[in-house]
Structures are given as structure tokens and as C-alpha cells.
MARMAR-283191 format. One record per residue (C-alpha): residue number from 0; residue in one letter; x, y, z. Coordinates in steps of 0.25 Angstrom, whole numbers. Example, Ala and Ser with C-alpha at 12.3 -4.5 7.8 and 13.67 -1.06 7.14 Angstrom:
BEGIN
  nr rest    xx    yy    zz
   0    a    49   -18    31
   1    s    55    -4    29
//
This chain:
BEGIN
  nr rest    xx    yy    zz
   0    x  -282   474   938
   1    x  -295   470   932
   2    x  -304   478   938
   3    x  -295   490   933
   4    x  -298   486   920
   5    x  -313   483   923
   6    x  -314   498   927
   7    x  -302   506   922
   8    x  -306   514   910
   9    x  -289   516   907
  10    x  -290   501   907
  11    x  -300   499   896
  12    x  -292   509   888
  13    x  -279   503   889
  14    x  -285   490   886
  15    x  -293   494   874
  16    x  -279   499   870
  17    x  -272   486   872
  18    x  -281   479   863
  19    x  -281   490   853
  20    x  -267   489   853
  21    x  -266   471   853
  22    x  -277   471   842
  23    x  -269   482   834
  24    x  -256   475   835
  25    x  -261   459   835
  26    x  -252   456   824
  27    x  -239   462   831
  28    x  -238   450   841
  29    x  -248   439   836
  30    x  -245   440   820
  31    x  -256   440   809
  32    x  -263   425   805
  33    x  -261   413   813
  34    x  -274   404   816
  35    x  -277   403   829
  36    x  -289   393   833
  37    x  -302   398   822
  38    x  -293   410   818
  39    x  -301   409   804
  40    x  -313   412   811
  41    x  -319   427   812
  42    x  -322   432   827
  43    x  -328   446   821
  44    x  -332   455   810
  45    x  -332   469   807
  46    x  -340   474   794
  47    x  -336   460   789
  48    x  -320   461   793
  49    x  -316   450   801
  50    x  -308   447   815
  51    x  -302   432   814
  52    x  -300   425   828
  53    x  -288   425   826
  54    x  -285   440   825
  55    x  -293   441   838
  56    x  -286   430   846
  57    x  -274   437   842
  58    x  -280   451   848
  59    x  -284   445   860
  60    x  -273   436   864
  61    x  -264   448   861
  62    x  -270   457   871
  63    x  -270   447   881
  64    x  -258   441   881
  65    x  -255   458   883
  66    x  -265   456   897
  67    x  -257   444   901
  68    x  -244   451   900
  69    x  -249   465   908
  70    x  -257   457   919
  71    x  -250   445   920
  72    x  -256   436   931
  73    x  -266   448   933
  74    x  -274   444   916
  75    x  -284   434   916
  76    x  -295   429   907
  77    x  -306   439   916
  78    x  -295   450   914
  79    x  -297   447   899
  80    x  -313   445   902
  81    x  -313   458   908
  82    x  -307   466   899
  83    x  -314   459   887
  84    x  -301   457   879
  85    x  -306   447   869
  86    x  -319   457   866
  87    x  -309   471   867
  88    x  -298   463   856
  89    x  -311   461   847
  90    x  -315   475   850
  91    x  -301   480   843
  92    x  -302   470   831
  93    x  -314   475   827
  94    x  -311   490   828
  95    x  -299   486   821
  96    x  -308   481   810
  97    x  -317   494   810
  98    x  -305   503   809
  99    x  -300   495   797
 100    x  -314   496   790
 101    x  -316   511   793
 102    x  -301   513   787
 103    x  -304   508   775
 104    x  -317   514   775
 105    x  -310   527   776
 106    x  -299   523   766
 107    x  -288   523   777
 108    x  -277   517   774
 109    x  -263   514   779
 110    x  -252   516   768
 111    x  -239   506   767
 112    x  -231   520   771
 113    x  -239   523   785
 114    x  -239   506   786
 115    x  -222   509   785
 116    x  -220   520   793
 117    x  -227   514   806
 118    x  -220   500   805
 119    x  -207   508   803
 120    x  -210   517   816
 121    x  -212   505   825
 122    x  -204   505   839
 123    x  -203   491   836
 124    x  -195   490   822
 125    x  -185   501   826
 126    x  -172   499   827
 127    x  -162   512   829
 128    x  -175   521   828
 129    x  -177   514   814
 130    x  -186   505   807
 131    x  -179   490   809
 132    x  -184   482   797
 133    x  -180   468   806
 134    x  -187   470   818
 135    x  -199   472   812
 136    x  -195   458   804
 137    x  -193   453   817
 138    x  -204   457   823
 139    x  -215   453   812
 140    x  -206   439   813
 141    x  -207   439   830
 142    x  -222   442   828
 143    x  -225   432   818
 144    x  -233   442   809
 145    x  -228   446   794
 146    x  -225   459   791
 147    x  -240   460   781
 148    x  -246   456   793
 149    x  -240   465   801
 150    x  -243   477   794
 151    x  -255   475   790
 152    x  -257   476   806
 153    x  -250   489   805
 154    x  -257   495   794
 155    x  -272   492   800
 156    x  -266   498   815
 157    x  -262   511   807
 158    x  -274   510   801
 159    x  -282   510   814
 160    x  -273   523   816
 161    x  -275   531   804
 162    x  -293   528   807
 163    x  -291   532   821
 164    x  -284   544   817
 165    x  -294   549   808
 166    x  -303   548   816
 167    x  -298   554   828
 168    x  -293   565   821
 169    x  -305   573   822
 170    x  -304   575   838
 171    x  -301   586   844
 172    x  -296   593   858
 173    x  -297   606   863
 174    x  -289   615   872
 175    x  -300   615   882
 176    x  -300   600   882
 177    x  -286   601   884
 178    x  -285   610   897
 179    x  -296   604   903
 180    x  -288   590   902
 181    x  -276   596   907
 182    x  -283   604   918
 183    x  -291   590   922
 184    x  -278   584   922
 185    x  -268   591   930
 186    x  -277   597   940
 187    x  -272   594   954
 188    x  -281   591   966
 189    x  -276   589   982
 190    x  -287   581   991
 191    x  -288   575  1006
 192    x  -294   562  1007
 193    x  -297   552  1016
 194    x  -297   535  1013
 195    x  -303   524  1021
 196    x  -305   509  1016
 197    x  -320   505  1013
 198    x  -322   498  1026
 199    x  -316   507  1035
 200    x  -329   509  1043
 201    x  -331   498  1050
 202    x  -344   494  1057
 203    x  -344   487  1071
 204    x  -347   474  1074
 205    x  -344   460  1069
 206    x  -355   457  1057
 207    x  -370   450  1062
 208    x  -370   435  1058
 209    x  -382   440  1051
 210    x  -374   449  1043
 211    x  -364   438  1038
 212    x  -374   429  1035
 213    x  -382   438  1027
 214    x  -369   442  1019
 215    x  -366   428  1016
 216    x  -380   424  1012
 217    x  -378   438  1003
 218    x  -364   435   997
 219    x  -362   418   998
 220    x  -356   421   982
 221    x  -344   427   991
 222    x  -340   416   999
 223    x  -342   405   987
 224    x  -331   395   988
 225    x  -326   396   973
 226    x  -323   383   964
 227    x  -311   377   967
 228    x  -301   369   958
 229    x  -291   362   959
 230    x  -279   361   948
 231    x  -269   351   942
 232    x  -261   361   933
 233    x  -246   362   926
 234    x  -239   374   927
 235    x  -227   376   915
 236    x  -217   386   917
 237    x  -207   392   906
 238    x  -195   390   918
 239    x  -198   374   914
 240    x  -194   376   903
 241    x  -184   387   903
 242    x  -172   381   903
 243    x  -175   370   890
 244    x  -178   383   880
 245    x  -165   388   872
 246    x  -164   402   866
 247    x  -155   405   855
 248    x  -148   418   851
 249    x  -157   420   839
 250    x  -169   422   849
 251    x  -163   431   856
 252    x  -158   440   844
 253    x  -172   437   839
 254    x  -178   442   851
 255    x  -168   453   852
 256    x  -171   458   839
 257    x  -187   457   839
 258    x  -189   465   854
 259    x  -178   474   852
 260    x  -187   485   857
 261    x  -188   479   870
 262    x  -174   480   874
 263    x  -173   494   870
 264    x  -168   503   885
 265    x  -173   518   885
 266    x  -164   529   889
 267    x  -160   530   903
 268    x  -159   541   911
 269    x  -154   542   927
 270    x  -155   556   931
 271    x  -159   565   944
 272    x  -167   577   946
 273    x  -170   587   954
 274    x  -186   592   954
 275    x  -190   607   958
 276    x  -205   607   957
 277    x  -214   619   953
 278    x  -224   623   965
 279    x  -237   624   955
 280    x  -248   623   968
 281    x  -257   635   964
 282    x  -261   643   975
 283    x  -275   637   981
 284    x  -288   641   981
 285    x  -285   655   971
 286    x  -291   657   958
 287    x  -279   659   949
 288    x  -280   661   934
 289    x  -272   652   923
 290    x  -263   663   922
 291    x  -261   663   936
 292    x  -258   650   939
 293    x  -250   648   927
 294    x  -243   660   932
 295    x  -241   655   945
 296    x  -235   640   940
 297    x  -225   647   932
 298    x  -220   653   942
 299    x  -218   640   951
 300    x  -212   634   940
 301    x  -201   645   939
 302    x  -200   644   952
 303    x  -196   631   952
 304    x  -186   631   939
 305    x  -178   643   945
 306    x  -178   632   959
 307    x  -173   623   950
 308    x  -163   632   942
 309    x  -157   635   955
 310    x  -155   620   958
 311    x  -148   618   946
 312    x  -139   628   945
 313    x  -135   624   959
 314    x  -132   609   955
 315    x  -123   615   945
 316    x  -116   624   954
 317    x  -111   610   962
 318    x  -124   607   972
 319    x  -128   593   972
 320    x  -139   588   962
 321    x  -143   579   971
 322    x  -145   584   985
 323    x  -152   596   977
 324    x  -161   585   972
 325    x  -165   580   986
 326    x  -166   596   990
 327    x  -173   602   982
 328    x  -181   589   971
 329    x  -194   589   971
 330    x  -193   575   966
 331    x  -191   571   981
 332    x  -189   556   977
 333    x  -177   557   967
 334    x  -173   571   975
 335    x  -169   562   988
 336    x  -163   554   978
 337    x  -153   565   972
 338    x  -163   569   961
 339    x  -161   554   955
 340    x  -171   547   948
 341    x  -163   536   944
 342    x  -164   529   929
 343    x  -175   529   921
 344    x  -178   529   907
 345    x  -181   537   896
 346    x  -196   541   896
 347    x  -198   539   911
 348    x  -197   554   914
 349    x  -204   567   908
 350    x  -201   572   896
 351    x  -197   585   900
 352    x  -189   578   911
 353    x  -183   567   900
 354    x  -179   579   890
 355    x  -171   585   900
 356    x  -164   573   902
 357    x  -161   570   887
 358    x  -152   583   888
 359    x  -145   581   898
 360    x  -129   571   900
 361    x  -128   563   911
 362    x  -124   573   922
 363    x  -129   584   916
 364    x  -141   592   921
 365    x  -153   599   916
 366    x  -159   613   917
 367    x  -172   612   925
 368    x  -182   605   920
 369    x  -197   608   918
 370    x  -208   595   920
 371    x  -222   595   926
 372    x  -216   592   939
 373    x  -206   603   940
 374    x  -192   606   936
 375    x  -181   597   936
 376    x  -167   597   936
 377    x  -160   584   928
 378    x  -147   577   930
 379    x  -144   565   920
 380    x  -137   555   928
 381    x  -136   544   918
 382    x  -142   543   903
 383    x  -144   529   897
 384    x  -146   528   882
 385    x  -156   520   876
 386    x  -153   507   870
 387    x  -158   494   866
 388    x  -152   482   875
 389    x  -143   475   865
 390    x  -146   459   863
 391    x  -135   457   871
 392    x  -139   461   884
 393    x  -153   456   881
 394    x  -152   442   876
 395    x  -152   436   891
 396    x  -165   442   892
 397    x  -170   438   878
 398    x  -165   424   881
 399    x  -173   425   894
 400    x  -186   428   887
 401    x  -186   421   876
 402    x  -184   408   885
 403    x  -197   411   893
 404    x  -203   415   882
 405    x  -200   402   874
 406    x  -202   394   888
 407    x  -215   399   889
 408    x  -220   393   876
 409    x  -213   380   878
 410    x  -219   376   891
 411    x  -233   381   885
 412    x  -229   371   874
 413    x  -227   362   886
 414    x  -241   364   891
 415    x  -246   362   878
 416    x  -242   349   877
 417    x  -247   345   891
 418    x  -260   348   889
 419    x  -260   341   876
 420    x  -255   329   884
 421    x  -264   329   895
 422    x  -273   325   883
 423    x  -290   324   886
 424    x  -288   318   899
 425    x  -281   330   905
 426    x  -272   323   911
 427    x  -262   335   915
 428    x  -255   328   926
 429    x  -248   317   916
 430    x  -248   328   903
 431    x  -239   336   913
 432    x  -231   324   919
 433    x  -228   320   901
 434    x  -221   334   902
 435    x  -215   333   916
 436    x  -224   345   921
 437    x  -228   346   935
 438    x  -245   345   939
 439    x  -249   353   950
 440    x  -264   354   958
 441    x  -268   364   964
 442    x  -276   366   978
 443    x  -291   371   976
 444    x  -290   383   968
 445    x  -301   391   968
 446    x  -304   407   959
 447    x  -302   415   972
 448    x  -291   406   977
 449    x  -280   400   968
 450    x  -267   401   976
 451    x  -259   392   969
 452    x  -244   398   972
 453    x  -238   387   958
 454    x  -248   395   951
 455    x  -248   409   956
 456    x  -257   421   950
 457    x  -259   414   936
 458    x  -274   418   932
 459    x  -274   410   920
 460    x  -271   397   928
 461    x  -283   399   935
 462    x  -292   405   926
 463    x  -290   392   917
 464    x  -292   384   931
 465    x  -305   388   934
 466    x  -310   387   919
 467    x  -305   373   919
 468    x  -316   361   918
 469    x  -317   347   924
 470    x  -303   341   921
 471    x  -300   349   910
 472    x  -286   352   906
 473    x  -282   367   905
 474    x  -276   373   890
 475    x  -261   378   894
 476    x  -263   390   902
 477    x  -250   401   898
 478    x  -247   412   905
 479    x  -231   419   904
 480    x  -227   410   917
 481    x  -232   397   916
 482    x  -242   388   907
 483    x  -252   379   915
 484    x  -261   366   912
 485    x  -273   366   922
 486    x  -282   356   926
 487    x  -293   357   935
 488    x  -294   343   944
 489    x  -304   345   956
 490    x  -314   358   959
 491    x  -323   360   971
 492    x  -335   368   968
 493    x  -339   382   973
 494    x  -348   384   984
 495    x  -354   392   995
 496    x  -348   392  1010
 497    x  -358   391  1021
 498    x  -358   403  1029
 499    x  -348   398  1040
 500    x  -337   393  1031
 501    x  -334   408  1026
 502    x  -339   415  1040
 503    x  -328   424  1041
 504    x  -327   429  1026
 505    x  -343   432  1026
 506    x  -340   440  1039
 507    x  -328   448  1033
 508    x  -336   451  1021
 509    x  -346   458  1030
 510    x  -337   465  1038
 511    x  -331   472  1024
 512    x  -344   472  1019
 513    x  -351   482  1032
 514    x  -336   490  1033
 515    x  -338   494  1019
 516    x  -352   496  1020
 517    x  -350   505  1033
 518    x  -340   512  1027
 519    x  -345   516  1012
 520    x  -358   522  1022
 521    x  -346   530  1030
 522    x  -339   534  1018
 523    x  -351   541  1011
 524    x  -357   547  1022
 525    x  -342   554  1027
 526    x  -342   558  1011
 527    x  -352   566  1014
 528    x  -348   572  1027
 529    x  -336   576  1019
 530    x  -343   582  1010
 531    x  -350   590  1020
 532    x  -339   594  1029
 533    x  -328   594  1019
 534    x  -317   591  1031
 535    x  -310   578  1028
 536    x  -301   580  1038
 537    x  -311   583  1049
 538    x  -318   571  1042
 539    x  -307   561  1044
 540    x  -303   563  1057
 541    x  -316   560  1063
 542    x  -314   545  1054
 543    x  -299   545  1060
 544    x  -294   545  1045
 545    x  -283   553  1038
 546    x  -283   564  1028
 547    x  -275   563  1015
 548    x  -272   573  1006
 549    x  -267   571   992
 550    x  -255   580   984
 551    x  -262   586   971
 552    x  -265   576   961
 553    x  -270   577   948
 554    x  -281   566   940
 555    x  -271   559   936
 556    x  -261   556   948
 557    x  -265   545   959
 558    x  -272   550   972
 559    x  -260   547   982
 560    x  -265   541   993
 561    x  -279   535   987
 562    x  -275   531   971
 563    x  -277   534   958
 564    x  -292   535   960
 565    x  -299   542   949
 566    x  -314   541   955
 567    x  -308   550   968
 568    x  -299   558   957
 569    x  -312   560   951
 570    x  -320   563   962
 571    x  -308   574   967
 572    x  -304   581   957
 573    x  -317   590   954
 574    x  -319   594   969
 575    x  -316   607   975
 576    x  -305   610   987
 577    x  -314   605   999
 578    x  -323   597   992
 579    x  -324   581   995
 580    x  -327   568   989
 581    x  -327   555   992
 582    x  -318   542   983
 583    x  -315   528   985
 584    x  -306   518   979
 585    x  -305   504   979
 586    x  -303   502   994
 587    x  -304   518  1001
 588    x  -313   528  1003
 589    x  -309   542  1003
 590    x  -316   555  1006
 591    x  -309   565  1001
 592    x  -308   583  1000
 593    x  -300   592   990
 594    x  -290   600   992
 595    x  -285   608   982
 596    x  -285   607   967
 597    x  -273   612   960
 598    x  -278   617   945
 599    x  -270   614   932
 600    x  -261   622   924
 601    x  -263   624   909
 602    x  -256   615   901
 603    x  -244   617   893
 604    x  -242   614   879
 605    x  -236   600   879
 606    x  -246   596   890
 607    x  -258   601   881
 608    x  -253   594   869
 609    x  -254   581   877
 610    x  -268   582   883
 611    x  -271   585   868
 612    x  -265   574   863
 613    x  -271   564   875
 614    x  -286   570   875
 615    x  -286   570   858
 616    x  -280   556   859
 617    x  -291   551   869
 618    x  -303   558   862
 619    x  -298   552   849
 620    x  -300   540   853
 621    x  -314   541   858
 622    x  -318   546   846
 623    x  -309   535   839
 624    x  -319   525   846
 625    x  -330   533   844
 626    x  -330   531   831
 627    x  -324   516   832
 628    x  -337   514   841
 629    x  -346   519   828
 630    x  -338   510   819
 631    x  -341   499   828
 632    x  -356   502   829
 633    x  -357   503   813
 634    x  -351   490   810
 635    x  -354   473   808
 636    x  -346   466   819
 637    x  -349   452   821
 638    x  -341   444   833
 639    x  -341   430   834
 640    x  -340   429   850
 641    x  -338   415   850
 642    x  -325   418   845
 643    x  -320   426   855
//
């Protein structure tokens, strides 16, 4: 998981939106004010403008706490390390500071009216598609933020809105741009490929003893024998304490009221289709105009809708919707089903598809239908309304969070109050006996091994372990399943093995070492023979391997068989039918020749307004940073690191 954030370019883009998004919205959970420790103090200036610790603390712990929910186990202080949350949460505050200068510098304002109308349109304050004047009360009141605070907030998040606005407004997309996207896009490639592992060659032979001891003398760091701790800890569950919490009605009502949103149920639909698709394979290897080929689609395409008429007319004379489903479908999985795909809610399917449905009464069917995968014939089974579950048929499981919820902050309470009683000893074995809690130690524990099944896969258990001094005493450590007190009580230093001690992992890491060596030589060198001979098949029955072949995909589908690999995506899509070239991913070679390519149609109205839509979008906000770069580059920022 890490390493896709390390390297995934989506990834950085989705994070920088995340804490776009915390830094705009830090009021909404936090509230405004509240010292937290040197909240008076400034961690940074822009031209002068100031960022308090405590606005930042609040950024940061917000887009954490959103980390921790997503990842769970998986989030740790590296991940955070790693993806510089701390430095990225500053980042957005002192953008935020710039935009609000430029504003002003540009005499943008946001008036009361503009101010009214967002807060009015907010999902969250409806109630009966209208502006609900006590939930908003009750959230300002569930989030512990007034209603000045709160939209001030809103008025310098439209703000940011109107600047950006301005200055996107200059960009520009043409048609050309257009249908070269959409071509790039939706042109479709078929290639044969072959995969082996990255030690499937093999040399013979055990490894020399000269060549293990010259490996070990080369990579002792490897076999170090890490630090090893051992740890007296207490573990707090909120199942302790479950049973001791009361919940009253007024909580639940309360509760009710201010997340109404989340007990609203989307229309449900249950219906079955039959699928007749359009045979739009252009003929191979001839050089056909646009005309041509658009000639040529059209006519599969009322090929296939008379196919389909002729289905349905013969459903309604009496034949059985279902066993023309599994005879004739095209969607064989819901076809061997009798057309069914079962229930699913509003939004699931394509819109086409969806406003087809919203026509038509339970047993009723529809006309053939046209989507990008063909035509479709509709029965509605079942139609389900949508609706918000009332309180009543809620509240059991209101009562259920609320009592974690308020279980989890009593045993943190509890774990609190331990560690003040340990006192400057540390004694956490009789703290914990003053509040009946159970002390356990673990074996030796080291970073690479720390099975310890009580614990399980808690990274902020050991992450604080290992950062642990002499006999110190850990602060709580909270996560949603448990709070924990740890102390450190004996350690055994890290050292180096003598050669005999780890004899059979030194020879292993050999072994991998020459079959990978042997057969990143092999793989080249056939590359190259591939290239030469352009016979994959000749080529892989001489290695005993087998050919695959893929369907046509496009740059966006996953490669069945090998992945959603954009290096060999890449590497494919700009040969010619014969041609080869060589990819690898994590664990696999592959050598691999084209087939066919299978050009794109021109893009239709609807679809053209999209890619216009996504391409202005996305060079909007390039030149958006651009300029937010120039800014940057212009102004006094100082940070006081010692802060962060």
C-alpha cells in the first residue's frame, strides 16, 4: 500500500485533494478556537498573515484521523512520513492564505446573498428537498462551532472558488484536442504474450562455498539480528466497559436528527434483461475512410436493434422472457440466470439503461434499448422507493453506536487515569492492579517479528514500542479497538551472526540471487530474438511455454491475464500488427507480439461534451497552480519548523 503511494501519480493527486479538502472544511468537525498546547504561538507567516498552531494541529489531526479510518491497521507514523502529511497540511494553509490576499488584492468578494444560497443548497441541511433551519442548528451544535464561525469558513471556501474561477476562465480546448483524447481513449488492441517468473531459469549446480561466503561478507547488514524488546503492557477494550454505559432516548433522537442523511435508502430496482450486441469488428487489415466505417457500424447496429425487436415482439406474443434470455443474452451471466440481475440501487447502472427503467411499472417492458454495449430489452420486476429509515427501525442501531462510541472514550478515560497513577516510577503493574486491569508481557519482540496473537496487527502498539526508552512508561496509545499502556522491561541488542548460524538463508539468497541473474540475461537476449524472428509461437515452444492471447482492450481496461500494467500498456499500444515488445511487472516477464488494432469511432455529442468538460477541467487546474506556484514564488513565507 505504501509503495503505491510512493509511486502512483493518481495517488499523489488524490491525496493533494484530501488535504485540500480537510484544510477547507477544518472547522466542520473540529470547530473554530480551542487552545490546544501553544495554540497562541505562530507556526508560519504569509506576507505578514499568520497560521496559529492550533489551526494547523487541527488540519493535521483531521486528515489523519481520515488515513486511520481508510487504512486501518495498514496507517502508521511512516505512512504519514511518507506521504509528508504534516508538511502537504501546511502546504494547503498557506495557499489558503495567498488566495485570500490575491482576493482581496483583486477586490473579490463573496456577498451575504451568494454566502445564503450555498448554505441553503447543502445536501446536509435538507430535509424534504428544502432548507431545514434545525438541522443545520443541530449540526453547528454536534460540531461545537457557531454559526459566525462557520460561515466565515464558508465564505473564504467560496472565495477560493470564485479566484480559481477567474483564473481558470481563460483556458481553452479545441476539437482537435478533443478527438484525439477520444481516439487515444477508445482505441482497441488484441496481443499474444508469453509470462514466466523472474527466476525461471535456473542455473545448475549447488552454489560454491566460495560464493556463499563472498555473499555474506557482501550483505552481513541482511542477516542482522534486529533489537529485540520485550513488553509489560495493558490492553483496554470498550467490551469492558460496554455493559456499565447507559443510553437515553434523547441520544438517540439527538443522534437521529443530526446524521439523518445517513440513514436515507436510494431507490431500488430488481429487473432482467436480455442483451443483443452490435458486431462493430471492422474488417482487418483495409483502409476504410470515416464514412466508411461509420457507414459500416451503423449498419451492425440496425442489425442488431431489428434482432432485438424480433425478440420482443415474440415475448409479447407468449414466449418466455426467460429462456429467450438464456438463448439469445449476450449478458451470458445474467442470461443463464433468466436475464436477472437481481437488486441494485439507483445509480448502479447506466444512464441510458436507468432512464429506461424510471418509465416503466413493475411487469411491464421496455422498447429496445440503446447503451455502449448494445441493445437491451428491460423487464422491471420490482421497484423500491426511496426513503429515509424512520427512527424506529434505527434506534437499535443508534443505541449500538452510540454505546461504543461512548465506551471508547471511557476506557480512554480509564487509561488516562492509570498512567497518572503509575506516577514517576512507572510502575504500571500496580497502576493497573488500583483499576483491576490485567498486565501482560510479551516474548522477545523484535521489528521484523512481532507475532503476539493478544495484540494482533496493531502498528501503533509497536511503533510506540520500539520508540520507548529505558523504563519509560508509554502516553495512552488509542486506536478504534483498544487503548494500550506500554513499557519496555528487558532488550537484547542487535548483532551480526557468524556465517554458520544463518548457513541456510545465506545459501537461499544465492540460489534467488544467480536465478534471477540467469534469467534477466535470458530474458533480453529472447527479446531480441523476438524481435528478429517475430514468431512467438515458434518461440515459446522451443522454451515449453504457452501463448496467450488477449480480447481487445482499451487504455483503460486491465490486461486479463497480466493486470492493470500501464508500462506494458504503454509499450503496446503504439506497435504495429507483427511487431513485438518486451514488459514486466512485479513478479513476471512477458514477451509479447501484436495482433490487431481496432481503430475508434468519432464521438458523439454527449461523449464530446464530456471529454470537453474533463480535459478543460484538468488543464484548468494546471494552469490554476501555475499561477499558484508564481504567487508562492513572489511571497514572505516564514516557518517556524520547530513547531511542526
Amino acid at each position: 500500500m505504501l509503495e503505491f503511494f510512493r509511486h502512483s501519480g493518481f495517488a499523489k493527486a488524490f491525496l493533494w485533494v484530501i488535504i485540500l479538502a480537510f484544510v477547507a472544511t477544518i472547522f466542520y468537525s473540529w470547530g473554530a478556537g480551542g487552545k490546544i498546547g501553544g495554540a497562541n504561538k505562530t507556526v508560519a507567516t504569509v506576507n505578514g498573515m499568520e497560521i496559529k498552531v492550533n489551526e494547523f494541529e487541527r488540519a493535521y489531526g483531521n486528515i489523519i484521523n481520515f488515513y486511520r479510518n481508510q487504512f486501518r491497521g495498514q496507517f502508521s507514523e511512516e505512512m504519514a512520513a511518507e506521504l509528508k502529511l504534516k508538511e502537504n497540511a501546511l502546504e494547503a494553509l498557506i495557499q489558503n492564505r495567498l488566495v485570500l490576499l490575491e482576493a482581496e488584492k483583486m477586490n473579490l468578494q463573496i456577498s451575504d446573498q451568494e454566502l445564503a444560497e450555498s448554505i441553503f443548497k447543502r445536501p446536509e441541511f435538507q430535509r424534504d428537498n428544502k432548507f431545514s433551519n434545525s438541522l443545520y442548528k443541530n449540526f453547528l451544535n454536534f460540531s461545537r462551532i457557531s454559526a459566525r464561525d462557520y460561515e466565515d469558513n464558508q465564505r473564504n471556501t467560496l472565495l477560493r472558488e470564485k479566484l480559481e474561477g477567474v483564473i481558470k476562465i481563460s483556458t481553452q480546448i479545441s476539437e482537435n484536442e478533443i478527438l484525439e483524447t477520444y481516439k487515444k481513449e477508445n482505441e482497441k488492441v488484441k496481443f499474444k504474450y508469453v509470462g514466466f517468473s523472474k527466476d525461471f531459469f535456473k542455473p545448475a549446480g549447488r552454489p560454491s562455498d566460495e560464493d556463499i561466503q563472498k555473499y555474506f561478507e557482501s550483505h552481513k547488514s541482511q542477516f542482522e539480528v534486529a533489537e529485540q524488546i520485550q513488553v509489560q503492557y495493558v490492553k483496554l477494550t470498550p467490551k469492558m466497559v460496554e455493559d456499565t454505559i447507559e443510553i437515553y432516548e434523547d441520544d438517540i433522537k439527538y443522534y437521529y436528527d443530526t446524521n439523518e442523511a445517513d440513514f436515507f435508502v436510494k431507490k431500488q430496482y430488481k429487473a432482467s434483461h436480455i442483451l443483443i450486441k452490435s458486431d462493430t469488428t471492422l474488417p482487418f487489415g483495409e483502409d476504410l475512410s470515416e464514412e466508411e466505417k461509420e457507414k459500416l457500424l451503423n449498419e451492425a447496429d440496425e442489425k442488431s436493434r431489428i434482432k432485438a425487436d424480433e425478440i420482443l415482439k415474440q415475448i409479447k406474443e407468449g414466449a418466455d422472457f426467460g429462456a429467450m434470455a438464456k438463448k439469445h443474452s449476450a449478458d451470458t451471466a445474467s442470461g443463464n440466470n433468466g436475464g436477472s440481475l437481481g437488486q441494485f440501487s439507483q445509480g448502479m447502472m447506466i444512464p441510458e439503461f436507468e432512464a429506461a427503467l424510471d418509465k416503466l411499472v413493475p411487469g411491464a417492458l421496455s422498447d429496445p434499448v440503446k447503451t455502449m454495449f448494445g441493445f437491451h430489452i428491460i423487464r422491471l420486476e420490482e421497484l423500491k422507493e426511496e426513503y429515509t429509515k424512520p427512527l424506529s427501525e434505527v434506534q437499535e442501531e443508534i443505541r449500538k453506536t452510540l454505546k461504543a462510541d461512548k465506551a471508547r472514550k471511557r476506557i480512554r478515560r480509564i487509561a488516562k487515569k492509570i498512567r497518572k497513577a503509575a506516577g514517576a516510577g512507572n510502575d504500571l503493574a500496580k497502576a493497573a492492579q488500583e483499576y483491576k486491569a490485567d498486565v501482560k508481557t510479551t516474548e522477545f519482540i523484535s521489528g521484523n517479528v512481532h507475532n503476539v496473537p493478544e495484540i494482533g496487527n496493531v502498528p501503533e502498539f509497536f511503533n510506540t514500542a520500539f520508540l520507548l526508552a529505558g523504563e519509560q512508561l508509554s502516553e495512552p496509545v488509542n486506536t478504534p479497538e483498544a487503548s494500550y499502556l506500554l513499557k519496555v522491561v528487558a532488550r537484547k541488542d542487535p548483532y551480526i551472526p557468524e556465517l554458520k548460524e544463518v548457513l541456510s538463508e545465506v545459501t537461499q539468497a544465492v540460489v534467488e540471487e544467480k536465478n534471477k541473474s540467469a534469467t534477466e540475461n535470458q530474458f533480453k537476449a529472447l527479446g531480441e530474438r523476438l524481435k528478429k524472428e517475430k514468431n512467438l509461437e515458434q518461440l515459446a515452444q522451443k522454451l515449453n511455454m504457452t501463448v496467450e492471447e488477449t480480447p481487445f482492450i482499451n487504455r483503460s481496461d486491465s490486461i486479463p491475464g497480466i493486470g492493470n500494467i500501464q508500462s506494458i500498456k504503454d509499450a503496446v499500444f503504439p506497435l504495429q500488427p507483427g511487431e513485438t515488445t518486451t514488459g514486466s511487472s512485479r513478479g513476471v516477464y512477458y514477451l509479447i507480439q501484436m495482433m490487431e488494432r481496432e481503430q475508434a469511432r468519432q464521438p458523439d455529442p454527449e461523449q464530446s461534451k464530456k471529454i470537453y468538460t474533463r480535459l478543460k477541467n484538468e488543464k484548468a487546474r494546471l494552469v490554476f497552480q501555475e499561477w499558484m506556484e508564481n504567487v508562492k514564488e513572489k511571497a514572505e513565507i516564514l516557518i517556524d519548523k520547530t513547531l511542526l
